[in-house]
C-alpha positions as CSV (number, residue, x, y, z in Angstrom):
1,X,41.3,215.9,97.4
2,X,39.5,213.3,99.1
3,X,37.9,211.7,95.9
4,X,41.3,211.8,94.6
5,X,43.5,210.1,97.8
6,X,40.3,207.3,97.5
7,X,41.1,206.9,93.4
8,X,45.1,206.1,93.6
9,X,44.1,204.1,97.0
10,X,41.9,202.0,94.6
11,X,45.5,201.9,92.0
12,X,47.5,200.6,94.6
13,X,45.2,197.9,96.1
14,X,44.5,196.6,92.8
15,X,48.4,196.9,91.4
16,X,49.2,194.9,94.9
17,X,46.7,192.3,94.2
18,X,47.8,191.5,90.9
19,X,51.1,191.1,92.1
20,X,49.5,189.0,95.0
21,X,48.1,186.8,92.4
22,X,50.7,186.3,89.9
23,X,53.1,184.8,92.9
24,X,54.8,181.7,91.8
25,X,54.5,178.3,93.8
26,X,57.4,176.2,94.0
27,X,58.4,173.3,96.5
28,X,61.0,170.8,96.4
29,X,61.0,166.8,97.5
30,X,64.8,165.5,98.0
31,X,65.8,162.4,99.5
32,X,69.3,161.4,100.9
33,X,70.7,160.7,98.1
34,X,73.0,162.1,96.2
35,X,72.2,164.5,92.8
36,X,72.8,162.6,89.8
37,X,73.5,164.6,86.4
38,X,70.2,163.9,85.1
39,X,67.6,166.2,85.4
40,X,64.5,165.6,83.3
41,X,61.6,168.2,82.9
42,X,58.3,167.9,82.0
43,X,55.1,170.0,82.1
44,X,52.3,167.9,84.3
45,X,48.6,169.6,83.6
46,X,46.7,170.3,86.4
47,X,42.7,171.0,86.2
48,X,40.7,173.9,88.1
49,X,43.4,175.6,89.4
50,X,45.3,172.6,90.6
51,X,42.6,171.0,92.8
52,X,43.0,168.3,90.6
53,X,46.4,167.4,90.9
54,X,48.7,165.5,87.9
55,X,50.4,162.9,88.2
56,X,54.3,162.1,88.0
57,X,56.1,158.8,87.6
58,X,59.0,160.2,88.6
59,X,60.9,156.7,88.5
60,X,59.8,156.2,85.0
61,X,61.4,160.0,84.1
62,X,64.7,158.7,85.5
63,X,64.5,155.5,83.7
64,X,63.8,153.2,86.9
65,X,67.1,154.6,88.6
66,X,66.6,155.9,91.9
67,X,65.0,160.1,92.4
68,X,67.3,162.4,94.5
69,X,64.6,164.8,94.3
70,X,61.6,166.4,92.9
71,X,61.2,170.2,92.6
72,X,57.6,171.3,91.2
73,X,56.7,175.3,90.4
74,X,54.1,177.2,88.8
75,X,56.2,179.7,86.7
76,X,55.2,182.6,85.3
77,X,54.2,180.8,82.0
78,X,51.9,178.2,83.7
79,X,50.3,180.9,85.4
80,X,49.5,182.6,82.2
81,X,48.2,179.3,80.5
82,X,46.0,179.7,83.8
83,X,44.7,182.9,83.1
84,X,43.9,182.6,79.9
85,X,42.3,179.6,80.3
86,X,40.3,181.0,83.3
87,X,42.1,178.6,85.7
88,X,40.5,175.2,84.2
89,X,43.8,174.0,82.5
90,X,47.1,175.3,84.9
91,X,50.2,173.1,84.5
92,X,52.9,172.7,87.1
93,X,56.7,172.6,86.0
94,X,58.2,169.6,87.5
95,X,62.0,168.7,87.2
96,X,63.1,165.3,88.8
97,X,66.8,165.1,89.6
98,X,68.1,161.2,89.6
99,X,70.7,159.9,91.6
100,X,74.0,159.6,91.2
């Protein structure tokens, strides 16, 4: 009974860590201004897990008009890319909203 309380204890620790790891990051910049109807999205690669960082020229996506805000996520596609790719290549979603 013991041996098998210790096996599903084992299922459940490694189901909950999988689902620990597969969780999505997402975070949004916004300034005061006002949402424009452009939104422009691109996919920005990211090296080693994201410890090195992309870059986004966020004023060129809006075509030198002003950025009302900039929301960046790992969805559950980048994260696969990640995985498979044993975290060395893991692009980041980013959509840039211009003003209005």
């Amino acid at each position: 009974m013991a041996g098998r309380l210790m096996h599903v204890g084992k299922k459940v620790l490694m189901l909950g860590g999988f689902v620990a790891l597969t969780a999505c990051y997402h975070t949004i910049t916004s300034t005061n201004m006002t949402n424009g109807p452009t939104h422009v999205e691109a996919w920005v690669p990211t090296f080693i897990a994201g410890l090195v960082p992309g870059k986004v020229d966020a004023a060129k996506l809006c075509g030198g008009k002003p950025i009302a805000a900039v929301d960046a996520q790992a969805s559950f596609l980048n994260l696969l890319v990640g995985m498979v790719t044993f975290s060395i290549f893991t692009p980041m979603q980013v959509t840039v909203t211009c003003a209005g």
